[in-house]
The first five atom37 places (N, CA, C, CB, O) and aatype in JSON, in Angstrom:
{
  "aatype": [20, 20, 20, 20, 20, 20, 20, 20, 20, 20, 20, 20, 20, 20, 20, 20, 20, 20, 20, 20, 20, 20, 20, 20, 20, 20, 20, 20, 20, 20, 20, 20, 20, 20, 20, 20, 20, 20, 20, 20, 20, 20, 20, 20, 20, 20, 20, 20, 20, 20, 20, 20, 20, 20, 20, 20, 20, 20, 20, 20, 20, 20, 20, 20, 20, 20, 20, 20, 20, 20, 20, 20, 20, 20, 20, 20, 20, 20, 20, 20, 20, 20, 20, 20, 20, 20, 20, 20, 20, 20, 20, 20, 20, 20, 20, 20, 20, 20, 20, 20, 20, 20, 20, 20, 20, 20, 20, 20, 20, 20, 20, 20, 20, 20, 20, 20, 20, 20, 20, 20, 20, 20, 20, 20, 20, 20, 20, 20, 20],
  "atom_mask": [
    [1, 1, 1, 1, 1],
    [1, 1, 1, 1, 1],
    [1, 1, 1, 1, 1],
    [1, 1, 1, 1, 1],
    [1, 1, 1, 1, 1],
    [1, 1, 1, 1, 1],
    [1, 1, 1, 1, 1],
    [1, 1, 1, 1, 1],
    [1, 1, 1, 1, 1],
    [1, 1, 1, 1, 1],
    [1, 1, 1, 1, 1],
    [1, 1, 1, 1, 1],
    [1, 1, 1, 1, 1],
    [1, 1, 1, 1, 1],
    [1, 1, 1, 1, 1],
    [1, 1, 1, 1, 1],
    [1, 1, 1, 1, 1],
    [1, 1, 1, 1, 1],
    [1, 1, 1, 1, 1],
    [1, 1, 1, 1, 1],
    [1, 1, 1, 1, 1],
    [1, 1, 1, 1, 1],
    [1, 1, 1, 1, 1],
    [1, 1, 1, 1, 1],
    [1, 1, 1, 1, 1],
    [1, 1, 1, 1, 1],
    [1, 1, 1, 1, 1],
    [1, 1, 1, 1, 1],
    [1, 1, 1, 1, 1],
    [1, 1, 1, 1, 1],
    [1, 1, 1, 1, 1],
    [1, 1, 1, 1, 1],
    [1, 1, 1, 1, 1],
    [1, 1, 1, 1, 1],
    [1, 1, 1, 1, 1],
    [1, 1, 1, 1, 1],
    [1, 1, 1, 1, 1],
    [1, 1, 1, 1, 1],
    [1, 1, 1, 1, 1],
    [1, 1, 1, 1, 1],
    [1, 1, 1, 1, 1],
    [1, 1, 1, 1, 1],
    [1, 1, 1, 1, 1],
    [1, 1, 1, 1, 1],
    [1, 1, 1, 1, 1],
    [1, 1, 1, 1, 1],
    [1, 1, 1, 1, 1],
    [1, 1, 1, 1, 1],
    [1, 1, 1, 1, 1],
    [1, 1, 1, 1, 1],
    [1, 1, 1, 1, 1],
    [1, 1, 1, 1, 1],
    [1, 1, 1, 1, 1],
    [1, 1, 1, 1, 1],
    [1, 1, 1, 1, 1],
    [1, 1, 1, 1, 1],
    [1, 1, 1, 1, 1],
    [1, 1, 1, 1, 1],
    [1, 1, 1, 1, 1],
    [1, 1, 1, 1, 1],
    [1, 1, 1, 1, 1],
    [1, 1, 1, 1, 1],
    [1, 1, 1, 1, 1],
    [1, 1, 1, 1, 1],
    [1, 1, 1, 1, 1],
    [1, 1, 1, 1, 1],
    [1, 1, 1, 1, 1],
    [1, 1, 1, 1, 1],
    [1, 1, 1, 1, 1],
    [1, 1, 1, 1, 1],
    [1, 1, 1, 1, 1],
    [1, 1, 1, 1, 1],
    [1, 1, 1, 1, 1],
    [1, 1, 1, 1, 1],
    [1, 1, 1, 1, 1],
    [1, 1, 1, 1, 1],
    [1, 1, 1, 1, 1],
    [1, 1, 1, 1, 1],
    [1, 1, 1, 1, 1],
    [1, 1, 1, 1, 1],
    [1, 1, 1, 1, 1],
    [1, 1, 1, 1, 1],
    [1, 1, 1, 1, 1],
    [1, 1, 1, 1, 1],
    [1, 1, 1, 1, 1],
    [1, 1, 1, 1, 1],
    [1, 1, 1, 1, 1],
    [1, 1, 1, 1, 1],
    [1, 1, 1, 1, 1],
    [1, 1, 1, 1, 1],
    [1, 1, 1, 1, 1],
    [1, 1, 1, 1, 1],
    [1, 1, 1, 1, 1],
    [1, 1, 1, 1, 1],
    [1, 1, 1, 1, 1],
    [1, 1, 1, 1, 1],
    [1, 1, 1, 1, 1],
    [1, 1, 1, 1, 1],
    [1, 1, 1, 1, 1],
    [1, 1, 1, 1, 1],
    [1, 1, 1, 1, 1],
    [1, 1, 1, 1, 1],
    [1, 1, 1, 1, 1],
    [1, 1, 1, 1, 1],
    [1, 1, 1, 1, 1],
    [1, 1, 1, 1, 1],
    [1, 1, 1, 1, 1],
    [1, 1, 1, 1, 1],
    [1, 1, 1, 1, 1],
    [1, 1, 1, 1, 1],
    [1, 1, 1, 1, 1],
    [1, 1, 1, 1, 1],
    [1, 1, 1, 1, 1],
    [1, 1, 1, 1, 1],
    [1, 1, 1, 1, 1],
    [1, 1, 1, 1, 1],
    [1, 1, 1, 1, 1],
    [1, 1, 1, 1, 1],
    [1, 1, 1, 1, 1],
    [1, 1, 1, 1, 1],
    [1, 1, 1, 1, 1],
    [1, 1, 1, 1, 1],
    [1, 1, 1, 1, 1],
    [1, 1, 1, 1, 1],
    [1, 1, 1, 1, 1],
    [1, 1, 1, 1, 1],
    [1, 1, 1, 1, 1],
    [1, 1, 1, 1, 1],
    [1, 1, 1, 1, 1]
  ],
  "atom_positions": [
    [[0.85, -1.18, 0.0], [0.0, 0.0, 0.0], [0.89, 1.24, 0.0], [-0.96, 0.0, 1.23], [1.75, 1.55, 0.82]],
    [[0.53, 1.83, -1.01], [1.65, 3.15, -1.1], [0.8, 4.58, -0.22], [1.98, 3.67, -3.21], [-0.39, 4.88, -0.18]],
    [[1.86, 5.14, 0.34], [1.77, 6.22, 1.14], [1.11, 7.53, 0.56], [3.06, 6.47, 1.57], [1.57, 7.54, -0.58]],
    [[0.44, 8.46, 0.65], [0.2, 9.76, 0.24], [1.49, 10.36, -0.26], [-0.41, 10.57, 1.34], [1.51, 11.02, -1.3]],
    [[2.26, 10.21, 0.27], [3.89, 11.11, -0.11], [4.12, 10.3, -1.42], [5.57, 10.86, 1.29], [4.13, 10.89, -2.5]],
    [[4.35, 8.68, -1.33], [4.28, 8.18, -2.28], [3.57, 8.22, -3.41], [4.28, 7.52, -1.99], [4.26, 8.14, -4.43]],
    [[2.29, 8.33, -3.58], [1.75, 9.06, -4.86], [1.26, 10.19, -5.06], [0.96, 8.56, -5.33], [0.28, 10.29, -5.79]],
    [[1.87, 11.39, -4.42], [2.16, 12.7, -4.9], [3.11, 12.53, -6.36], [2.99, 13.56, -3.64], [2.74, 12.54, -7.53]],
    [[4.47, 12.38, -5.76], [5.01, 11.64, -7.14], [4.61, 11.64, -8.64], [4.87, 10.42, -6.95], [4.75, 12.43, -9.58]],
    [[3.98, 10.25, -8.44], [3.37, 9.58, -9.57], [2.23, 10.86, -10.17], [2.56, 7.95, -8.98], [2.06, 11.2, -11.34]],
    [[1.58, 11.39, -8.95], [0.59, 12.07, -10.02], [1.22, 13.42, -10.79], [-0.86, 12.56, -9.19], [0.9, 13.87, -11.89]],
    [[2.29, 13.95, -9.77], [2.64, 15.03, -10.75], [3.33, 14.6, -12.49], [3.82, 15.91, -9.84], [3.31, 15.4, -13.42]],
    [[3.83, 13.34, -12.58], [4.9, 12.99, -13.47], [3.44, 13.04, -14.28], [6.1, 11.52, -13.28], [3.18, 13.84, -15.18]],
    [[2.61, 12.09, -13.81], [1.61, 12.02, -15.04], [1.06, 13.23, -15.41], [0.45, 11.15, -14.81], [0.81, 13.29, -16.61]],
    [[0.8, 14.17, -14.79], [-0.05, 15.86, -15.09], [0.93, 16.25, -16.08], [-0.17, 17.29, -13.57], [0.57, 16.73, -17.16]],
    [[2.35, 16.05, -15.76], [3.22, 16.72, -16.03], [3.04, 16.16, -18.17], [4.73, 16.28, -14.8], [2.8, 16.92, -19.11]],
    [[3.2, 15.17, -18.2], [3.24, 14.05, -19.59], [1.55, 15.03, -20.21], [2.99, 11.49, -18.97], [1.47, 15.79, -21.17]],
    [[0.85, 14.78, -19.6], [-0.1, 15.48, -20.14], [-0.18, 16.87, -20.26], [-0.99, 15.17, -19.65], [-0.76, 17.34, -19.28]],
    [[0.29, 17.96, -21.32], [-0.03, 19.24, -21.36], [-1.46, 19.26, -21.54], [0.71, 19.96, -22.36], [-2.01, 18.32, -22.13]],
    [[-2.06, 20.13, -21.14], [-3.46, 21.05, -21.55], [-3.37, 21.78, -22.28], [-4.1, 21.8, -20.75], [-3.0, 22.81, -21.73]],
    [[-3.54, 21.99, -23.78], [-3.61, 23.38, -24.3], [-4.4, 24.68, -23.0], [-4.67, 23.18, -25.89], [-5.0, 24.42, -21.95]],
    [[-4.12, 25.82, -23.53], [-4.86, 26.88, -22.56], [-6.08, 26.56, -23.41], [-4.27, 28.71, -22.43], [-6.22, 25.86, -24.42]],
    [[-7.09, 27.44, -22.54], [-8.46, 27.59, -22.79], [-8.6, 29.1, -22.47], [-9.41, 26.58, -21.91], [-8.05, 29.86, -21.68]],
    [[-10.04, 29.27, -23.89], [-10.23, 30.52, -23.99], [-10.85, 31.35, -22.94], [-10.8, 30.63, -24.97], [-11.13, 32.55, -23.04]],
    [[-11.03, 30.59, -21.98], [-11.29, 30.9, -20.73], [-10.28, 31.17, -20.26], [-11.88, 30.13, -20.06], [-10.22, 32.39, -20.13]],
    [[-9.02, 30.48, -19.77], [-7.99, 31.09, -18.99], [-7.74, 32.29, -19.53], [-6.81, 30.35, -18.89], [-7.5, 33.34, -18.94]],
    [[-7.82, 32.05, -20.96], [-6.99, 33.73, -21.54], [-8.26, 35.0, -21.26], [-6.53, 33.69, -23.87], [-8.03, 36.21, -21.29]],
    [[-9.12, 34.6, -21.1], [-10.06, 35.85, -20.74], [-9.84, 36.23, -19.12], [-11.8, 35.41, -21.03], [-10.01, 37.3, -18.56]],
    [[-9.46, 35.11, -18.67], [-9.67, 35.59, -17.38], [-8.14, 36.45, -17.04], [-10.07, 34.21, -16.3], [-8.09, 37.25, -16.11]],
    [[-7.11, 36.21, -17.79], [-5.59, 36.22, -17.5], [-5.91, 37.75, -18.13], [-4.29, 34.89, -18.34], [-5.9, 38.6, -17.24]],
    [[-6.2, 38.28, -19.49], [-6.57, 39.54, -19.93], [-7.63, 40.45, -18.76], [-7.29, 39.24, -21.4], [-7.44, 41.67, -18.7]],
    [[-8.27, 40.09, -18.24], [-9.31, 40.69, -17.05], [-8.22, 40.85, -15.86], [-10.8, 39.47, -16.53], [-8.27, 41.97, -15.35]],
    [[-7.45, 40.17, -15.43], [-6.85, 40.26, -14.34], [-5.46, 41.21, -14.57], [-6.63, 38.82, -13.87], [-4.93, 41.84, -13.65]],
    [[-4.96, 41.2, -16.02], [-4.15, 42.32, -16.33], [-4.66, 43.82, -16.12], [-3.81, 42.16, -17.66], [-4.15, 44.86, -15.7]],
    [[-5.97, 43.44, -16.65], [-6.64, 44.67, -16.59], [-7.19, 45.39, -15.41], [-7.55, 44.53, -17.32], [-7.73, 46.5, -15.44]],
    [[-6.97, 44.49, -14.17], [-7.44, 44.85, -13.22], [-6.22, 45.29, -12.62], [-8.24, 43.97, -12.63], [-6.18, 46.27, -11.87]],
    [[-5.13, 44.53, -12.95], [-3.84, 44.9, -11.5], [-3.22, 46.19, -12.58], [-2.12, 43.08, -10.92], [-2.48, 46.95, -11.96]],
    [[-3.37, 46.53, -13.9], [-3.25, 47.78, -14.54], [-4.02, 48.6, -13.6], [-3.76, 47.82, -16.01], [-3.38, 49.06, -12.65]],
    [[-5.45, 48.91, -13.7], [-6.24, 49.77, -13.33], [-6.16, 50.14, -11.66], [-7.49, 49.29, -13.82], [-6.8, 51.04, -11.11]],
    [[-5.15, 49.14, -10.98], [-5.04, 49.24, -9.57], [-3.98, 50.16, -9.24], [-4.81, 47.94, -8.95], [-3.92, 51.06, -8.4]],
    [[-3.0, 49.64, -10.25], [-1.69, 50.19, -10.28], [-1.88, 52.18, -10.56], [-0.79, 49.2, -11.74], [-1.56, 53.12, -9.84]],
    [[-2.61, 52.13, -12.05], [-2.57, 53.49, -12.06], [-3.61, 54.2, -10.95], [-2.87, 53.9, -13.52], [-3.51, 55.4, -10.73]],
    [[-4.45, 53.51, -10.36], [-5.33, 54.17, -9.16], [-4.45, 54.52, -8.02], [-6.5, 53.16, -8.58], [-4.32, 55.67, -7.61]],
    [[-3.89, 53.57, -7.57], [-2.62, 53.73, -6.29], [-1.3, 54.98, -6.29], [-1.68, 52.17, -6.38], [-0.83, 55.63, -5.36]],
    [[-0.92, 54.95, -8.06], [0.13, 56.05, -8.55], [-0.65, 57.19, -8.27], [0.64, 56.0, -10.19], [-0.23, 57.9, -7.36]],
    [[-2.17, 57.71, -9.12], [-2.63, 58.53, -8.68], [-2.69, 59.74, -7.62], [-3.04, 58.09, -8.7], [-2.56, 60.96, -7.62]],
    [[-3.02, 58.57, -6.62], [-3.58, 59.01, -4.95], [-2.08, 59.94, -4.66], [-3.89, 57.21, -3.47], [-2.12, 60.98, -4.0]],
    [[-0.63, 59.36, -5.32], [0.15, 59.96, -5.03], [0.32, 61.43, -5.74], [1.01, 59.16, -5.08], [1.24, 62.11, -5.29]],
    [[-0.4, 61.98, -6.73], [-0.09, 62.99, -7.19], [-0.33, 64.54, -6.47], [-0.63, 62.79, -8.25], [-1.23, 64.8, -5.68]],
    [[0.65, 65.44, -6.93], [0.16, 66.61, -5.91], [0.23, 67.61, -7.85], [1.75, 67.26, -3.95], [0.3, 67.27, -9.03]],
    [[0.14, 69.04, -6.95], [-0.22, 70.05, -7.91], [1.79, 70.39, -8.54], [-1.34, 71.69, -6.86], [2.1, 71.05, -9.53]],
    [[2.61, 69.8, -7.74], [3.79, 70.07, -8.11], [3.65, 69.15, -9.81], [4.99, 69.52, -6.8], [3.99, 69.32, -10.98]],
    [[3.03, 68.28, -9.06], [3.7, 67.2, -10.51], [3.51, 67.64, -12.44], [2.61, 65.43, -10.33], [3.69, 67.06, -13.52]],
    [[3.06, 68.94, -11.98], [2.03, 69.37, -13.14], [2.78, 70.91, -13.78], [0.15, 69.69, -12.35], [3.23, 71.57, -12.85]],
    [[2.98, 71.52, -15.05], [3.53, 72.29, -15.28], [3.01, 72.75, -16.48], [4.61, 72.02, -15.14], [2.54, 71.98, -17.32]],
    [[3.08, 74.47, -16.69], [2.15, 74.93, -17.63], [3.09, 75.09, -19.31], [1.48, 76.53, -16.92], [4.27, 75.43, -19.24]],
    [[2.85, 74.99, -19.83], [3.05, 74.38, -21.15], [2.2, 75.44, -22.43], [2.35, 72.67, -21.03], [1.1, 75.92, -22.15]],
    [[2.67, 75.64, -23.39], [1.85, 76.69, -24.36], [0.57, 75.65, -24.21], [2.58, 77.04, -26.27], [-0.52, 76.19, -24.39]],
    [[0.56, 74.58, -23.99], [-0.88, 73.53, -24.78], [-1.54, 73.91, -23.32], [-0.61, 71.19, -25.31], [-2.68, 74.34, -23.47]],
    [[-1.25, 73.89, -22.37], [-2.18, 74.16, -21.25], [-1.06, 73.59, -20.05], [-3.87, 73.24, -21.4], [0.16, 73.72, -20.17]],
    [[-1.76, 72.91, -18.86], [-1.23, 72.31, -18.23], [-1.09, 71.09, -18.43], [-1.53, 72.51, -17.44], [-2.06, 70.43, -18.84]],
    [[0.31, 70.4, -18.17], [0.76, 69.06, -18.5], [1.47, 68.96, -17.33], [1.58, 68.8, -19.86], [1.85, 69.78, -16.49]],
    [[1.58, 67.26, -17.5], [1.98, 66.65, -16.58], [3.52, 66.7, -16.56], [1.42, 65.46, -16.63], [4.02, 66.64, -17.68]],
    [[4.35, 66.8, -15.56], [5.69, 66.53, -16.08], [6.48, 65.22, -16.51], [6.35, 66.99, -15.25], [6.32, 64.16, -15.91]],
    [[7.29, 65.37, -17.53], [7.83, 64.13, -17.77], [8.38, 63.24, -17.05], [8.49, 64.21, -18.42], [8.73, 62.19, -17.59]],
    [[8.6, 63.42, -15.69], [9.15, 62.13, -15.06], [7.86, 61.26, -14.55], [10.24, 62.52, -13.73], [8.0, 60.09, -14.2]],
    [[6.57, 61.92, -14.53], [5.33, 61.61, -13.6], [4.7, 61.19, -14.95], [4.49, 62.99, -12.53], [3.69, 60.51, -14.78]],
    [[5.01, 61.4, -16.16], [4.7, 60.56, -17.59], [5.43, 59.66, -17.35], [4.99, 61.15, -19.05], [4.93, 58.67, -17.88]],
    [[6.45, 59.36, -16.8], [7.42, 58.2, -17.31], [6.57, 57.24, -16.25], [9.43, 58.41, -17.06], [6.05, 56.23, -16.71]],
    [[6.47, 57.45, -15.27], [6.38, 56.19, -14.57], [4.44, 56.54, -14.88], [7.28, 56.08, -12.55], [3.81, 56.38, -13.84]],
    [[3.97, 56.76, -15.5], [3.0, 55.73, -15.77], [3.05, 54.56, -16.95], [1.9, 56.46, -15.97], [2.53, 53.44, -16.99]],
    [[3.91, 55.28, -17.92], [4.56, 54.25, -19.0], [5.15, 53.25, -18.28], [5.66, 54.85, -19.98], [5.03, 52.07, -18.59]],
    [[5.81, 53.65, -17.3], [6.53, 52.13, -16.65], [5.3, 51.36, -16.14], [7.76, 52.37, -15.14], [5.26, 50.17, -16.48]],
    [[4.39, 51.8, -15.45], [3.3, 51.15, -15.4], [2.74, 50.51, -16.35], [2.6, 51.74, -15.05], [2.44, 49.39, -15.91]],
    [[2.46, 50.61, -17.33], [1.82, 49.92, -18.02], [2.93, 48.73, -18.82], [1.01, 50.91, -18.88], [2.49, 47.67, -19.25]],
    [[3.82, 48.96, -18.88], [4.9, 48.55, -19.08], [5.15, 47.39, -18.23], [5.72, 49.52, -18.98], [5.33, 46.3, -18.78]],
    [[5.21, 47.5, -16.71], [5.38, 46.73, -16.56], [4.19, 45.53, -16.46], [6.06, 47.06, -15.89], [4.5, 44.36, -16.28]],
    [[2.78, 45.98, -16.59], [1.83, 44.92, -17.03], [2.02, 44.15, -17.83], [0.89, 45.21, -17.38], [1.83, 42.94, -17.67]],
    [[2.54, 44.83, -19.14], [2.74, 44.22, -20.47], [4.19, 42.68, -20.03], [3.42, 45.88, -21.8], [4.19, 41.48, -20.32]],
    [[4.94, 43.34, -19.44], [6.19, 42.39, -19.17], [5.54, 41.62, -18.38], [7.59, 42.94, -18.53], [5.9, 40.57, -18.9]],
    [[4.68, 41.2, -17.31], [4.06, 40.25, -16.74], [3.45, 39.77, -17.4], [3.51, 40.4, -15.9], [3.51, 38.59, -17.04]],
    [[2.73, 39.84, -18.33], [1.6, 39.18, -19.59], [2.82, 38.35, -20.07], [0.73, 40.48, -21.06], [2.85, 37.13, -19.89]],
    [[3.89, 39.05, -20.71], [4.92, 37.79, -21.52], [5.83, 37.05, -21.01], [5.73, 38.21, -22.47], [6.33, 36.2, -21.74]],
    [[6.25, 37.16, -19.7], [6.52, 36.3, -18.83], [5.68, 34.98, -18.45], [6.67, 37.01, -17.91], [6.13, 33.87, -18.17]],
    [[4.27, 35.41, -18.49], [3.42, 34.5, -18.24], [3.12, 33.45, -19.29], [2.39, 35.11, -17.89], [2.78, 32.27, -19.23]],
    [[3.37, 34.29, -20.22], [2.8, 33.61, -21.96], [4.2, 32.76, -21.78], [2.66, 35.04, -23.86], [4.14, 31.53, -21.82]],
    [[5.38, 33.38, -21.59], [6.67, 32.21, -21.89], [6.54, 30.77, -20.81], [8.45, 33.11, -21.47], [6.63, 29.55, -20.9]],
    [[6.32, 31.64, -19.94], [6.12, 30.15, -18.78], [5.14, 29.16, -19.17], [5.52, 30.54, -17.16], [5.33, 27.99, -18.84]],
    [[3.94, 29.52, -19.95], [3.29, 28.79, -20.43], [2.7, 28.38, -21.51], [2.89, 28.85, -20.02], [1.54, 28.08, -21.79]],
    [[4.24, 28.43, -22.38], [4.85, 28.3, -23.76], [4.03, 27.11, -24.31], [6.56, 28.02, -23.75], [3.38, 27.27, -25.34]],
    [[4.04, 25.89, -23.66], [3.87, 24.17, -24.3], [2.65, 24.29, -24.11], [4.58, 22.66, -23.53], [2.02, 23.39, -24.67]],
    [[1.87, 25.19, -23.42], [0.04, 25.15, -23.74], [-0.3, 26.23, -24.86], [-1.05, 25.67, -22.14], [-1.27, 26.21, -25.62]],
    [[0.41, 26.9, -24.81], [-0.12, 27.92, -26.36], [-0.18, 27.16, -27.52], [0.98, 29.21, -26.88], [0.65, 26.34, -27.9]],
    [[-1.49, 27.59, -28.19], [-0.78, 26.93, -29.9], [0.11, 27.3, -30.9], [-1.62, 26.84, -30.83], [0.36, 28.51, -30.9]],
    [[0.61, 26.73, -31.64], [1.61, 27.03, -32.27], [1.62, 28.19, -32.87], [1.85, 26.22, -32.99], [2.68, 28.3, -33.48]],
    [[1.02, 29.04, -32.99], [0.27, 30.05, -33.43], [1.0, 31.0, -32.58], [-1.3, 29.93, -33.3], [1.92, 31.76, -32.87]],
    [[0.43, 30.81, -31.52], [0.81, 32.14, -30.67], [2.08, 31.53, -30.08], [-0.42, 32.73, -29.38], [2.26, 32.23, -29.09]],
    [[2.84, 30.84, -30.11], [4.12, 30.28, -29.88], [4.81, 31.13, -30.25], [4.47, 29.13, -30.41], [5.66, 31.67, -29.54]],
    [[4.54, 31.43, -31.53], [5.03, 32.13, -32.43], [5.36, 33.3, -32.04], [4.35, 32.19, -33.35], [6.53, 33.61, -32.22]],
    [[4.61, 34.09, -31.53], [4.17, 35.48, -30.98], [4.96, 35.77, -29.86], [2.67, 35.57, -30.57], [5.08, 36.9, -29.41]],
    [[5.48, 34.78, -29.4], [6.83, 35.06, -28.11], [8.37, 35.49, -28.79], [7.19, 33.3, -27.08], [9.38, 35.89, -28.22]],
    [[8.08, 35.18, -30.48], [9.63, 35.28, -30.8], [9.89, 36.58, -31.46], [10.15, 34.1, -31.79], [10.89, 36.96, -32.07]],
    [[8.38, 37.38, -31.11], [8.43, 38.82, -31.85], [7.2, 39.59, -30.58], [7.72, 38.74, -34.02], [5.98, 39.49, -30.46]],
    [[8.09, 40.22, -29.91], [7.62, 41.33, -28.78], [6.79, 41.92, -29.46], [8.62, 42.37, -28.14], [5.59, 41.71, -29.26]],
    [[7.26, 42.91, -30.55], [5.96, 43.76, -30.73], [4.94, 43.31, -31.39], [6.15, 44.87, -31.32], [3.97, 44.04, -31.58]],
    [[4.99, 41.76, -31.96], [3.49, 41.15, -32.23], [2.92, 40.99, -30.99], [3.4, 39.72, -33.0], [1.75, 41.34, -30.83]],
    [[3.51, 40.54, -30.14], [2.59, 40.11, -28.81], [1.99, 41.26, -28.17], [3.44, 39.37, -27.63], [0.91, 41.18, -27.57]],
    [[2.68, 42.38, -28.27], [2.33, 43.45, -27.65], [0.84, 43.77, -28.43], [3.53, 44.58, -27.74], [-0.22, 43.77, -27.82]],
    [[0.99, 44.06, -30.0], [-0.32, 44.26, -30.52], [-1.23, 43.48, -30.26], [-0.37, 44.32, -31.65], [-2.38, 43.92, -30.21]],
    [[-1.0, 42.3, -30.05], [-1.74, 40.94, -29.67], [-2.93, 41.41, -28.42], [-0.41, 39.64, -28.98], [-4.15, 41.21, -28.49]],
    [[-2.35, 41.93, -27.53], [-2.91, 42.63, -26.02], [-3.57, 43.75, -26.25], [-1.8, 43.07, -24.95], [-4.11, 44.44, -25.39]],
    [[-3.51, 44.02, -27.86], [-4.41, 45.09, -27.94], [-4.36, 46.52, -28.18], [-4.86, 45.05, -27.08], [-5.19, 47.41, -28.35]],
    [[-3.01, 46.42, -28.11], [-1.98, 48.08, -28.11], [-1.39, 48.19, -29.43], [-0.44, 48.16, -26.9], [-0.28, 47.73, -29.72]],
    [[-2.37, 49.0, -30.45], [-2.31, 49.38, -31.78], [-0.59, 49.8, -31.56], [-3.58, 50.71, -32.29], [-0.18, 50.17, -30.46]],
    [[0.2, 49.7, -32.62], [1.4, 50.36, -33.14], [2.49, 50.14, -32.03], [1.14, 51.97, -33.46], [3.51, 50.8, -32.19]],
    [[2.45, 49.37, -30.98], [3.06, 49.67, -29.5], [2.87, 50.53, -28.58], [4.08, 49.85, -29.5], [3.74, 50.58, -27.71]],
    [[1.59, 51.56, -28.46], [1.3, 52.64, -28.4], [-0.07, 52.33, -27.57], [1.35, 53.34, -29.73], [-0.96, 51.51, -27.79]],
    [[0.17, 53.8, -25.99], [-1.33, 53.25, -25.36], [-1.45, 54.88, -25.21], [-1.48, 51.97, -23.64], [-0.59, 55.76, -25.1]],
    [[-2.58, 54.89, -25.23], [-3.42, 56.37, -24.8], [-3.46, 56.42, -23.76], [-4.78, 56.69, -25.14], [-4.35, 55.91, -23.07]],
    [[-2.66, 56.93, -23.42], [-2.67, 57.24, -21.37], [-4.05, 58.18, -21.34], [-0.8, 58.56, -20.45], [-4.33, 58.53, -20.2]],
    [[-4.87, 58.62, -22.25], [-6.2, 59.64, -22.16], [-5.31, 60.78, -21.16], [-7.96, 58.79, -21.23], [-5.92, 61.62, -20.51]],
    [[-4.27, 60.72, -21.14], [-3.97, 61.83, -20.26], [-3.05, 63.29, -20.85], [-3.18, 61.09, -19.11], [-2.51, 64.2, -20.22]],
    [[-3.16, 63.02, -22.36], [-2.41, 63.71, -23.3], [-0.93, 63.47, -23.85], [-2.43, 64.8, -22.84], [-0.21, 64.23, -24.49]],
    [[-0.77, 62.48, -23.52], [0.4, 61.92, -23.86], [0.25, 60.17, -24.35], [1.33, 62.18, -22.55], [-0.74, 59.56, -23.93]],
    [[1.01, 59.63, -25.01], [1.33, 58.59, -25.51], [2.38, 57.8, -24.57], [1.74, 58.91, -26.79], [2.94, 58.41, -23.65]],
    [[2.63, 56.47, -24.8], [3.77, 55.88, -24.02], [4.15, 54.42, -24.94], [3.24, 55.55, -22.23], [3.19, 53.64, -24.88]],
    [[4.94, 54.05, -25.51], [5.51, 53.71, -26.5], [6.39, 52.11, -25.17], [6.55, 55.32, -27.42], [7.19, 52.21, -24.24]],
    [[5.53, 50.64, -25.91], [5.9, 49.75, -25.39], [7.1, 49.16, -26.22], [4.85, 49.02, -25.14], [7.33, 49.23, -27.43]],
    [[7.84, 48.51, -25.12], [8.6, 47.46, -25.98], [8.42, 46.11, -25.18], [10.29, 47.86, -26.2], [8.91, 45.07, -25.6]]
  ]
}
């Protein structure tokens, strides 16, 4: 009679032999949850802003460029967690989007971000790689 410890083992080797392709479910839910720890991220940066961060400009008032940069890093770094995730779970993608790991800025459009390019709606652009 084999032990619990003893067929831990056995069952991972077998899960392991069996890949799952993903399901279009995981990827909806994995796109929703980007979209959520995005929308958390720039809510939290927010709360930190004061009236310094802001400077008047012929176009009106703008934000300053270092307080542009790190929302680009924000989103930025969403995007780098999405393809980290996609690489780790390389042998369930189809060959298709396999593909799409060996060219960044397809994957990037892939997520939805025309040209590499996201509308911060805040008057500025922020340019992924």
């Amino acid at each position: 009679m084999m032990t619990q410890a003893q067929e831990a083992p056995q069952q991972l080797v077998s899960l392991q032999d069996t890949v799952q392709p993903i399901t279009q479910e995981e990827i909806r839910q994995g796109l929703a949850a980007m979209q959520q720890r995005l929308n958390s991220r720039i809510e939290q940066w927010g709360k930190t802003l004061s009236r310094d961060d802001f400077e008047w400009t012929w176009r009106g008032r703008q934000m300053k460029p270092a307080k542009r940069q790190e929302v680009c890093d924000i989103f930025q770094g969403v995007v780098n967690e999405m393809y980290q995730m996609a690489v780790k779970n390389k042998a369930r993608l189809s060959p298709e989007d396999q593909k799409l790991l060996s060219n960044r800025d397809l994957f990037i459009e892939k997520l939805g971000f025309q040209n590499n390019r996201v509308n911060t709606q805040m008057g500025f652009d922020c340019r992924l790689q």
